[in-house]
N, C-alpha and C positions, 0 to 999 in steps of 0.2 A: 459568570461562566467564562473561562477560558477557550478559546478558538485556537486552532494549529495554524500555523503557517512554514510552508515548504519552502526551502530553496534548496533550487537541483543543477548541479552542477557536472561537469561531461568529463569524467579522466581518463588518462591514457594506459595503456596496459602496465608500464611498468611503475606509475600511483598505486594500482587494481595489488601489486603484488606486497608492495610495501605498507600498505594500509593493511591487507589480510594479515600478512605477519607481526604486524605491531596487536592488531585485534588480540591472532592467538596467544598472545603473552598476557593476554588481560581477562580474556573470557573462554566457555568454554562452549565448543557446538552444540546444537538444539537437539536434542534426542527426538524429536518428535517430527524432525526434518528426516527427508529420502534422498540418501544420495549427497547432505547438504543443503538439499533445497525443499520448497516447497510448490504444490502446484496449488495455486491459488485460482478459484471463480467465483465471482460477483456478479449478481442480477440487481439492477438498480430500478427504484419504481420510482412513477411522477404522477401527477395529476391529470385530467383531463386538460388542462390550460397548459400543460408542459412546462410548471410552474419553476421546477430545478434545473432543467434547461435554458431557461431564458432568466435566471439570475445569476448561474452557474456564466452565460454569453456575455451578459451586460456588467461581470466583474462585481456582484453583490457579495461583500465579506462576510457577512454574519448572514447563514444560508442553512437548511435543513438539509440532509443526504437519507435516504433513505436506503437499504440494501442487505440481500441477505448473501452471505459468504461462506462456502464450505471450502476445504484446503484438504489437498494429498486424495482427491476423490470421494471422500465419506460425504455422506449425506443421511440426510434423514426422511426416509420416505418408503 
């Protein structure tokens, strides 16, 4: 099984402009975005032992996430 790993890095606005404009030459916007964007919510669950808490603290790589996500306000309920 393949695992992700992030690296996140802090640019400055006029990176923000020049990356969007190379992007637009290559791809094309999400139809399914508002405005561009999305509004994203996530409820994450743990155990009674706060088991993805205290693996997620103590920098455990290989970790289970739990979570359910709905985006742009839809939900199911």
């Amino acid at each position: 099984m393949d695992y992700r790993h992030e690296w996140k890095h802090e640019i400055n606005y006029s990176d923000l402009l020049c990356i969007r404009q190379r992007l637009r030459a290559v791809t094309e916007p999400d139809p399914h975005a508002k405005d561009g964007k999305y509004l994203i919510r996530s409820l994450y669950f743990d155990n009674i032992f706060d088991k993805a808490l205290r693996e997620k603290v103590d920098g455990v790589n290989m970790r289970e996430k739990f979570r359910i996500r709905y985006y742009n306000g839809d939900y199911m309920g």
